[in-house]
C-alpha positions as CSV (number, residue, x, y, z in Angstrom):
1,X,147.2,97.4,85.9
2,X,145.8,99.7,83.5
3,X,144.5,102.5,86.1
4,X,147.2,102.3,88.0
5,X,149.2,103.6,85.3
6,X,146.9,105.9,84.7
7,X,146.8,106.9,88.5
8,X,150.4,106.9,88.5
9,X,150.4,109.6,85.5
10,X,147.6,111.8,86.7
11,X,150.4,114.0,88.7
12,X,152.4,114.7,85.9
13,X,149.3,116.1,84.3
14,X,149.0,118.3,87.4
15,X,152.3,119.7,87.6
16,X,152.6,120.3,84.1
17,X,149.2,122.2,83.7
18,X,147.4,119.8,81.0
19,X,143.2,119.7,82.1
20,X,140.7,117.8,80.2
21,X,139.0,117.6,77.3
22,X,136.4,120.5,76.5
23,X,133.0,120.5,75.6
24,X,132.5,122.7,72.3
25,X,130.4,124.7,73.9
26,X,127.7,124.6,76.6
27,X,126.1,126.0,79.8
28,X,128.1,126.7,83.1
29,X,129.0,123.5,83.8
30,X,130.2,122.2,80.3
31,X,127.5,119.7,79.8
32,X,124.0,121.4,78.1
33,X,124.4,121.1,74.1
34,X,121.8,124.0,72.9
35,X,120.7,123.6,69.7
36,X,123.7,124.3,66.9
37,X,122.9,127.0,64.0
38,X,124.9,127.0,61.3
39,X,126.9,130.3,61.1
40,X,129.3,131.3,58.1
41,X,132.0,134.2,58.0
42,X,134.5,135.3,55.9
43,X,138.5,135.3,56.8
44,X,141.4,136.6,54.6
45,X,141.7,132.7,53.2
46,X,138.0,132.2,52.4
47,X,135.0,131.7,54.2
48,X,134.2,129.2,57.2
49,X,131.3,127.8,58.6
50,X,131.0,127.3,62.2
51,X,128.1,126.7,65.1
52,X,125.9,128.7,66.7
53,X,125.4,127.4,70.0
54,X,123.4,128.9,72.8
55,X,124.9,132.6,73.2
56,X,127.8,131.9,71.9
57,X,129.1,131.2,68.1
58,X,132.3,128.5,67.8
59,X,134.4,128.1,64.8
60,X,137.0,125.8,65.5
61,X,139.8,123.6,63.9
62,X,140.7,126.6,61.3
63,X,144.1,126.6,59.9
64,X,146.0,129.7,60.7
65,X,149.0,128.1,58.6
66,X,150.3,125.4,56.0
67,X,151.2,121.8,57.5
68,X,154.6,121.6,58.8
69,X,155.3,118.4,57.2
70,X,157.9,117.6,54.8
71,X,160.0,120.6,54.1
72,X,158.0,122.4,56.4
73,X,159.0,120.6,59.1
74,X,161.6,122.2,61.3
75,X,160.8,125.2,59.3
76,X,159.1,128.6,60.3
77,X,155.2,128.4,59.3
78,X,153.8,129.5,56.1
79,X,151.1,131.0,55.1
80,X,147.9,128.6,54.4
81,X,146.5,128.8,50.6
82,X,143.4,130.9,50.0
83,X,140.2,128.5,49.1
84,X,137.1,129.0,47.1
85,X,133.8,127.8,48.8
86,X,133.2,127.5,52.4
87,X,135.6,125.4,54.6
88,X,133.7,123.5,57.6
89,X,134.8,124.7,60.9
90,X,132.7,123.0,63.1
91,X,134.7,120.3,65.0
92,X,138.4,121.0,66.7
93,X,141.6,120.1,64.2
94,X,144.0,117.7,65.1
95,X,146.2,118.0,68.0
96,X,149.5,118.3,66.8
97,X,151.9,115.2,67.5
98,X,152.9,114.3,71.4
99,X,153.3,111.1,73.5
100,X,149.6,111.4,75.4
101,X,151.9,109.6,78.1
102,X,150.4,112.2,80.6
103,X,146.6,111.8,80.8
104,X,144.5,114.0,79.8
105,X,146.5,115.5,77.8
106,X,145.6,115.9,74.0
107,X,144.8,112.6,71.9
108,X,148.0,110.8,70.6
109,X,148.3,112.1,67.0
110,X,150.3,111.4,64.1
111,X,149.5,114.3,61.7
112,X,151.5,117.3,61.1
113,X,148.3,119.1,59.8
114,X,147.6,120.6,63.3
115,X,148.4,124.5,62.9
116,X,144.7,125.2,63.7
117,X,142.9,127.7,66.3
118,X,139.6,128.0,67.6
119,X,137.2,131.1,67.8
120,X,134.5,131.3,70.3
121,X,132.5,134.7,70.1
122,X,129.6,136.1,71.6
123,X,126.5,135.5,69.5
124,X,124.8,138.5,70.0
125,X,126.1,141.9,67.9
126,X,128.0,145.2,70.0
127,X,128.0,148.5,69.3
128,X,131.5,148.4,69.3
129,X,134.1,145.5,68.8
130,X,134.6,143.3,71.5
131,X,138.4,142.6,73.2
132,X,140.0,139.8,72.0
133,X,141.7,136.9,74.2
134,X,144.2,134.6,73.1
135,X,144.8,131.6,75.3
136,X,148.0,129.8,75.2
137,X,147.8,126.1,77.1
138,X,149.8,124.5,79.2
139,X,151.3,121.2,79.2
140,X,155.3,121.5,79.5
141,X,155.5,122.8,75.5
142,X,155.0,118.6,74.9
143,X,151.7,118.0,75.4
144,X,148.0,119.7,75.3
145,X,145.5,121.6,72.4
146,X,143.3,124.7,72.4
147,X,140.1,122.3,72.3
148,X,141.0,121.1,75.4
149,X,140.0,124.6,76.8
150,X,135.8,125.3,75.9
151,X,135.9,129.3,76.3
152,X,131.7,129.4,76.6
153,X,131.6,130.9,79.9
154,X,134.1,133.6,79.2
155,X,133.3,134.4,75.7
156,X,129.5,134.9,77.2
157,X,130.3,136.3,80.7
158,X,133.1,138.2,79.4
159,X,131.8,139.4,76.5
160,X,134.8,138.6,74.5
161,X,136.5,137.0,71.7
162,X,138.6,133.6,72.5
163,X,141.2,132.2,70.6
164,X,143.0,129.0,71.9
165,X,145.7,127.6,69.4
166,X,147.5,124.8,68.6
167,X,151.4,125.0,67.6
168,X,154.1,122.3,67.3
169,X,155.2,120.8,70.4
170,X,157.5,118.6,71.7
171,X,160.8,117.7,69.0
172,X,159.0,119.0,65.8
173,X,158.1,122.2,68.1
174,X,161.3,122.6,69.9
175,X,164.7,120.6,68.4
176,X,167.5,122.8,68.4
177,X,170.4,121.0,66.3
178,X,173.3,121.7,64.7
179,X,171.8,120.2,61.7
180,X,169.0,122.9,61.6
181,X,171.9,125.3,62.7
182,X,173.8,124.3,59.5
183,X,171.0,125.2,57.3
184,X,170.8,129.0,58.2
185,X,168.3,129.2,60.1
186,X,168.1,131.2,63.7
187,X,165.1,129.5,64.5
188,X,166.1,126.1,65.8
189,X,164.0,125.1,68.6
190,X,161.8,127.7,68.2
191,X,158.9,126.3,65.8
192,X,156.5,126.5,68.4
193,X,157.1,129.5,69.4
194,X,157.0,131.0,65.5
195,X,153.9,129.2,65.3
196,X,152.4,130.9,68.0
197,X,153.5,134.4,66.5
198,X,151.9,133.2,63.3
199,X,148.4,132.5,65.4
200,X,148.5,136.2,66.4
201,X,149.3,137.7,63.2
202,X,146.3,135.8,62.2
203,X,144.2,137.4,64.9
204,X,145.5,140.8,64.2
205,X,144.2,139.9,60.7
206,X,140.9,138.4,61.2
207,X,139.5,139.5,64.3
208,X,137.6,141.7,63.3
209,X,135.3,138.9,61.1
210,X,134.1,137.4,64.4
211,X,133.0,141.1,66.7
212,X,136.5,141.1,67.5
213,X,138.9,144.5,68.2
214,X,142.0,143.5,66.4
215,X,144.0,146.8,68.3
216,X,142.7,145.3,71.9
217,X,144.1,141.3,71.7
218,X,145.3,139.9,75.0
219,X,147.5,136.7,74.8
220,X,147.2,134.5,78.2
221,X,148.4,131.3,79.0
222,X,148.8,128.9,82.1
223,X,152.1,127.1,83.1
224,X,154.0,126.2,79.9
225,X,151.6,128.6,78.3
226,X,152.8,131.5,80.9
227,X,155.7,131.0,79.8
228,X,155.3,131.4,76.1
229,X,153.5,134.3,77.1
230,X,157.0,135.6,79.1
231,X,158.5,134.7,75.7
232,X,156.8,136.9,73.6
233,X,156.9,139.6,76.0
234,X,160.4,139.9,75.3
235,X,160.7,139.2,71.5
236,X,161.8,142.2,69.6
237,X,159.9,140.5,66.9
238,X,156.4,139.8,69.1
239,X,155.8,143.6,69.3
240,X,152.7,144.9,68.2
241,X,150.9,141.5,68.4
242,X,149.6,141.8,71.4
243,X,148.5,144.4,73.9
244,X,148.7,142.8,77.1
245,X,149.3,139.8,79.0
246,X,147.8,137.5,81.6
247,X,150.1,135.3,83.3
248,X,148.8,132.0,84.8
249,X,150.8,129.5,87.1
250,X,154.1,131.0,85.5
251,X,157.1,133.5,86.1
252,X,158.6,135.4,83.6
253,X,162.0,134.6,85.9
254,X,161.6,131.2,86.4
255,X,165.1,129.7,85.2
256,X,163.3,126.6,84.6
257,X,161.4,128.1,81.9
258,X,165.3,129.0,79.9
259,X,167.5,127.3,77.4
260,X,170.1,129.0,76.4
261,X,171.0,128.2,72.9
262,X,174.0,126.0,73.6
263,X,171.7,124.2,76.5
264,X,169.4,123.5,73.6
265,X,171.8,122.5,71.1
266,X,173.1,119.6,73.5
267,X,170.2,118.7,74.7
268,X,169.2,117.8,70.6
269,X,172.4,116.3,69.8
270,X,171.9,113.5,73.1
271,X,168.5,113.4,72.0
272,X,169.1,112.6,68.4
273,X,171.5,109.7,69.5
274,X,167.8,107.8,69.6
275,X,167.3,108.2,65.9
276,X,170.9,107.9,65.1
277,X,170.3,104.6,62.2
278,X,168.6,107.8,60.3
279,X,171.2,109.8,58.3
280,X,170.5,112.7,59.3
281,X,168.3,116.0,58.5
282,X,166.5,114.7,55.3
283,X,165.9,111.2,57.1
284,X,164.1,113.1,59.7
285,X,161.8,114.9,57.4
286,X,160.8,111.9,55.8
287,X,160.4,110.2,59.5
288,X,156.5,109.9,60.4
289,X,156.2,111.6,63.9
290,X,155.7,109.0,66.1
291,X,159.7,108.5,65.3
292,X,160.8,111.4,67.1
293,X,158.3,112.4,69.6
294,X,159.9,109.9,71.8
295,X,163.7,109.6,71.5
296,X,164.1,113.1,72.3
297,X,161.3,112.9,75.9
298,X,159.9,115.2,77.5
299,X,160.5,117.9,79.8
300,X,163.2,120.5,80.3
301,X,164.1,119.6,76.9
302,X,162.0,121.7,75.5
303,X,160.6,125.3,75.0
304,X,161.7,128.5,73.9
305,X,165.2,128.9,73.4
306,X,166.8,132.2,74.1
307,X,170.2,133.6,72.4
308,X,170.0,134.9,68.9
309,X,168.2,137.2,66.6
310,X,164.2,136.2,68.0
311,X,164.7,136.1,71.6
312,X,168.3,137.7,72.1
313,X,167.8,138.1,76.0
314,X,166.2,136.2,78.4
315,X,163.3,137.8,80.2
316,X,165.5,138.7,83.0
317,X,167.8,140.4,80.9
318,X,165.1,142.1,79.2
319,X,163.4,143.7,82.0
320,X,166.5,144.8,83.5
321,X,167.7,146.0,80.5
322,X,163.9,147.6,79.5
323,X,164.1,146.0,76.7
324,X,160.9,144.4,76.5
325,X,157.1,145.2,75.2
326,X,155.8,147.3,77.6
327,X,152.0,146.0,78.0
328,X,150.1,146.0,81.2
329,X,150.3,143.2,82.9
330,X,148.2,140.9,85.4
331,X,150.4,137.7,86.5
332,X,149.3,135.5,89.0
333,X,149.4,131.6,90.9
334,X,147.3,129.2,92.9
335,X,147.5,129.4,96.4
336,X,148.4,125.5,96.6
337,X,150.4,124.9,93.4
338,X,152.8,122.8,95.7
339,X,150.7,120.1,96.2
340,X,150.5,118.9,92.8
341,X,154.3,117.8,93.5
342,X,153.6,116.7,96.7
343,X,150.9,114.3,95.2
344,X,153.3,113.2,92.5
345,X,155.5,112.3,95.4
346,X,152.9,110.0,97.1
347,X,151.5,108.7,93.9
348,X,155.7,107.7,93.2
349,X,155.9,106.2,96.7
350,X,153.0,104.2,95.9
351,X,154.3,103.0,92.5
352,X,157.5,101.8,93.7
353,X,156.4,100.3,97.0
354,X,153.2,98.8,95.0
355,X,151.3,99.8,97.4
356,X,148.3,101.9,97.1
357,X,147.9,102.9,100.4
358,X,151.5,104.3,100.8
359,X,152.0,108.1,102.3
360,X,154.4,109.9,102.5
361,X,156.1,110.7,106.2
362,X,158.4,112.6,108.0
363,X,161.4,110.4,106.6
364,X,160.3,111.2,102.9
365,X,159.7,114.6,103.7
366,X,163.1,115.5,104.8
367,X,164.1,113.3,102.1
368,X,162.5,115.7,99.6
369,X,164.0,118.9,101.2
370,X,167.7,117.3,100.9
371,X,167.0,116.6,97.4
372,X,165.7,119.8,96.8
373,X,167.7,122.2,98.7
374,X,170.4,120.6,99.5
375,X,171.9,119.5,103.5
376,X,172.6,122.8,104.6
377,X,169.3,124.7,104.2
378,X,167.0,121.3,105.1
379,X,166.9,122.0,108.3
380,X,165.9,125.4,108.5
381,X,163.2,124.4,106.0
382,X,162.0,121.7,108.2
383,X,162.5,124.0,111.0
384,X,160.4,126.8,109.7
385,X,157.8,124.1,108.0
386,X,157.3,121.5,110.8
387,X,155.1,118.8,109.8
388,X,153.1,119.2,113.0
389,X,152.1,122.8,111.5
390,X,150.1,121.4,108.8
391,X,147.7,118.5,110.7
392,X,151.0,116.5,111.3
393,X,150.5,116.0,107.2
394,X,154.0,115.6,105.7
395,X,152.7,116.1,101.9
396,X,150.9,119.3,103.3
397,X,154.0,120.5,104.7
398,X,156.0,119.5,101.5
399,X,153.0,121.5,99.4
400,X,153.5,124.5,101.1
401,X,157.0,124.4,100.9
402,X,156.9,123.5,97.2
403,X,154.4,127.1,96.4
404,X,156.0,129.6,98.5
405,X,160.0,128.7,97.4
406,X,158.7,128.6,93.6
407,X,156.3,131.0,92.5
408,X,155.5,132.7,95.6
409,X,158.9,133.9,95.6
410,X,159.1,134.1,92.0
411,X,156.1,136.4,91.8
412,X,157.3,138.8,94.6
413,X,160.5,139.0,92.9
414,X,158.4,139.4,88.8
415,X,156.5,142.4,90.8
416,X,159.8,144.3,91.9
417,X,160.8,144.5,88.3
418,X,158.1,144.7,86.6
419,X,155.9,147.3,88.6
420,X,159.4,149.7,87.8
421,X,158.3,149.8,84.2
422,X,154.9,148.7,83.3
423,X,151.1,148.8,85.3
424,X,151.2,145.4,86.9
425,X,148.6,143.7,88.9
426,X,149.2,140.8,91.0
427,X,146.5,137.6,92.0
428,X,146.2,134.3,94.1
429,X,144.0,131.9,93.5
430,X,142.9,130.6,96.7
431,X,139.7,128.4,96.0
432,X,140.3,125.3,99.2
433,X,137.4,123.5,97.8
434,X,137.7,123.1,94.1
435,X,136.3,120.6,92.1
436,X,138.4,117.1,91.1
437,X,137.5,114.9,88.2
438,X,134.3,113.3,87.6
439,X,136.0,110.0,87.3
440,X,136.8,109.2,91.0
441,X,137.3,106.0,90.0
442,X,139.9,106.1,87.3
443,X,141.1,109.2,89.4
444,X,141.2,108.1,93.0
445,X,141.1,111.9,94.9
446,X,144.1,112.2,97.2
447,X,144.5,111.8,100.7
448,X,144.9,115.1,101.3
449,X,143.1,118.5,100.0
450,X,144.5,119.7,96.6
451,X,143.4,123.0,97.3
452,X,144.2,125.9,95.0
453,X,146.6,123.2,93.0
454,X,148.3,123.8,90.1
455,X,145.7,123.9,87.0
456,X,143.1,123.9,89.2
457,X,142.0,127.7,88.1
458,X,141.3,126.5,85.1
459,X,137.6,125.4,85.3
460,X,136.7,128.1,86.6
461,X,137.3,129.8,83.5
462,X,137.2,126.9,81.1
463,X,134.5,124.2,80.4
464,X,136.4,120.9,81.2
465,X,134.3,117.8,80.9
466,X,136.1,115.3,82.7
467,X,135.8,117.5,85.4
468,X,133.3,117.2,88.5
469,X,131.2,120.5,87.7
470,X,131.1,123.5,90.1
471,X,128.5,124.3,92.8
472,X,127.0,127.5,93.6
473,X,129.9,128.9,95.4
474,X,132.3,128.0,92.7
475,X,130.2,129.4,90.1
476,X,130.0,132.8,91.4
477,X,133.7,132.9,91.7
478,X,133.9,131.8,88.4
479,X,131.7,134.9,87.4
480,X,134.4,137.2,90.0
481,X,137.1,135.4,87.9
482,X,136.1,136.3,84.7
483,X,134.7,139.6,85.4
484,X,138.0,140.0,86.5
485,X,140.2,138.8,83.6
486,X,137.7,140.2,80.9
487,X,138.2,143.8,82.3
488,X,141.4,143.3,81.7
489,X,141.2,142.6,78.3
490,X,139.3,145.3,77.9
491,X,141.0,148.1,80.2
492,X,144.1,147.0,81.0
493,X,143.2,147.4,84.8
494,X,141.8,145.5,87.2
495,X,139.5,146.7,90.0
496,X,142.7,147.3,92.4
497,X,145.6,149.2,92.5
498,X,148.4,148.1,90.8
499,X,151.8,146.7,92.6
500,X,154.5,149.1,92.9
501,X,158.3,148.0,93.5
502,X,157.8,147.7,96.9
503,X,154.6,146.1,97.5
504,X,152.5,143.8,94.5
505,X,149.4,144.9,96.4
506,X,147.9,141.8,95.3
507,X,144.4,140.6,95.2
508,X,143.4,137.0,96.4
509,X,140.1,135.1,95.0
510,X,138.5,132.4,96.5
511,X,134.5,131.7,97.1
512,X,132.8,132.7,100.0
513,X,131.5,136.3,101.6
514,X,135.0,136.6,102.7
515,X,136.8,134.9,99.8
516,X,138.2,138.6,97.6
517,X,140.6,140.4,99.8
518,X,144.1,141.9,99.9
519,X,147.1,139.6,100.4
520,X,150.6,140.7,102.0
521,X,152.4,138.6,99.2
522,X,155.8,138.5,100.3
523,X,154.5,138.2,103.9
524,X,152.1,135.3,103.4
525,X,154.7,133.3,100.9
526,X,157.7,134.2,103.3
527,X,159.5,135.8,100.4
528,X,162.3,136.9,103.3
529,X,162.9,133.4,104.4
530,X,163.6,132.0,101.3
531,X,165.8,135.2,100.1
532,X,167.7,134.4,102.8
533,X,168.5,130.7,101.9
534,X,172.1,130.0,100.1
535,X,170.0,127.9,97.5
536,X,167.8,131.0,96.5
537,X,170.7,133.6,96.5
538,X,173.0,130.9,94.0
């Protein structure tokens, strides 16, 4: 009973880009502990003492802010106090609150005390400083923790500074009410996202303690992470925090990724109808966490909200407006990121039919596309992905479908407005053999191949423990991968041309002699068909 929840759970982690937990540090795959050296710096608060590991140094669970507890909470972050004597920094800090209903995300936690990042540097000194990265997870803004990410690899390869962070998620990151309305402040529903501006004014201020450049800092991030990225890109108050941005698995004009303020506002007020024997904003203050992680869910509930003095135009607006901070940008998907949905399809079909040997077939398939699309463009869907196209497979068929009229499109349509105003480069991830968890037996693979998946980029620039660890061919992509992103961080280019308004000129990666070459991106996602569909013009 147990796995089968678990199983049953496992797609949601996949769709909403949540990976496993990190090592601290280690060799290519994740797993060698070299021997630990202690290794002491000083930040603007006081001095930390972290790791050195191998040929990298790690300092992690350091507070970057005060705990948003109390009157903190639903508050922007402050400043943390200054300390005498030397703080340990040598394990991660708590994940800040969420259900850990989608494994593996983050632990379930019930402190507040979470407004903590991690540093991994390379141990060896530079004549000059290095570029700094700062990596922004995933995990639908409810779940997820920088430790879940072990930057080894690309701090060492890479030869740069990484920062993950942990900010509020969920309610105590996100609520928008009318009660927080009431009490002057602009910010409702937009702790996480101050939090994250906090983490990079800390950056700005420290980096330079740990090698880093504090005028070169890159913020990243992958699915909800791209789009807190998007976010900040637009934020008249986000400029100068940053000097470019990598875009994982994530569209700056992804409607999905926008709450208007009055979206927001009612989606808090039907939420709050779960706490409603509280009476009213002090109650929830005094609330312990656990109280309000789950009346208010998950999902579309939550993230940025846009409308008022932080983020006063959506990023659609922005760029065609140009009112935006103009910093190259690399943006990017997975060549498969449909089939995480279409596995959360089979894995439902299996749950509700308690049957573990369910597939989906041509019924659900067309099924999906009404749901989807609606009755008018399921046919010419169907039509244009016949099931008998892709191994007479009807989740293959429904993965495809499920990349090219999301971000496939999505991207081709990012490139045409972006490549207008700022240097923008353009990826897929195409990897058809990557790795799947080392558990096969609390994670049953699926029966089809994941692919280029959603999330499943990420250990090939991560360390990720649960997962099965990469062969040869994986590892030298990995190296292509973060040759690839660490130039960027240091450059601002990549090693091809940038996209112009007409073409994104974009550059796929897979493994192999034949696996880097040039991809047709509206071509090979059929950016026409689906800009000709009445769902896609609405």
């Amino acid at each position: 009973m147990v796995k089968k929840t678990t199983r049953a759970a496992l797609p949601l982690a996949l769709a909403l880009g949540i990976t496993a937990t990190a090592t601290v540090s280690g060799a290519c795959g994740g797993r060698e502990k070299p021997a630990r050296v202690s290794s002491v710096v000083r930040t603007d608060a006081g001095l930390v003492r972290g790791v050195s590991s191998g040929d990298v140094r790690v300092f992690e669970g350091m507070r970057y802010a005060a705990p948003p507890s109390g009157k903190r909470r639903w508050a922007p972050p402050e400043p943390v106090e200054s300390w005498s004597g030397v703080r340990d920094a040598t394990k991660p800090g708590a994940a800040c609150p969420q259900t850990g209903l989608t494994p593996p995300a983050g632990p379930r936690s019930d402190t507040e005390d979470c407004l903590s990042l991690n540093v991994t540097t390379p141990r060896g000194k530079s004549a000059a400083a290095r570029p700094v990265m700062v990596y922004l997870h995933g995990g639908d803004h409810t779940d997820g923790e920088g430790a879940m990410h072990g930057a080894h690899r690309l701090s060492a390869q890479g030869d740069v500074v990484v920062v993950t962070v942990n900010y509020r998620l969920g309610a105590l990151g996100y609520l928008a009410h009318p009660a927080l309305e009431q009490a002057g402040r602009d910010e409702s529903g937009n702790y996480g996202f101050l939090d994250q501006q906090a983490a990079l004014r800390w950056v700005r201020s420290n980096a330079a303690a740990f090698g880093g450049d504090p005028d070169n800092v890159t913020l990243f991030g992958q699915s909800a992470g791209a789009a807190s990225t998007c976010a900040h890109l637009v934020a008249p108050s986000s400029a100068g925090l940053f000097d470019r941005v990598i875009l994982q698995s994530g569209s700056c004009l992804d409607e999905e990724n926008v709450r208007t303020r009055s979206e927001a506002l009612r989606a808090g007020v039907s939420g709050a109808t779960g706490i409603e024997k509280t009476h009213g904003l002090d109650d929830w203050r005094d609330a312990r966490p656990a109280q309000l992680v789950n009346p208010f869910g998950q999902g579309p509930a939550y993230g940025p909200v846009y409308g008022g003095e932080l983020l006063p135009r959506t990023p659609a607006e922005a760029f065609a407006e140009g009112e935006f901070n103009k910093v190259p940008v690399l943006q990017g998907f997975n060549g498969q990121e449909g089939r995480a949905g279409a596995y959360a399809a089979e894995e439902m079909k299996k749950a509700v039919t308690d049957d573990p040997g369910a597939r989906l077939d041509e019924g659900d398939y067309l099924e999906r596309l009404r749901e989807q699309f609606g009755e008018e463009s399921a046919g010419e869907i169907a039509a244009r992905y016949p099931v008998a196209a892709y191994r007479d497979s009807p989740a293959l068929a429904l993965g495809e479908v499920l990349t090219d009229s999301h971000l496939g499109r999505l991207t081709v349509e990012s490139n045409r407005v972006l490549a207008r105003q700022v240097r923008t480069y353009t990826y897929t991830f195409d990897d058809r053999e990557t790795p799947w968890y080392a558990d096969e037996e609390t994670y049953p693979k699926p029966s089809f191949p994941m692919g280029a998946s959603h999330t499943f980029e990420l250990p090939y620039l991560f360390e990720l423990e649960e997962i099965a660890p990469l062969d040869e061919a994986q590892r030298a992509l990995s190296e292509v991968l973060i040759r690839t992103w660490s130039r960027f961080a240091r450059t601002g280019t990549t090693d091809w041309a940038p996209g112009t308004p007409s073409s994104a000129n974009a550059r796929s990666f897979a493994s192999g002699p034949e696996g880097l070459r040039s991809v047709g991106l509206a071509e090979e996602y059929r950016f026409g068909f689906w800009e000709s569909l009445p769902a896609s013009r609405s």
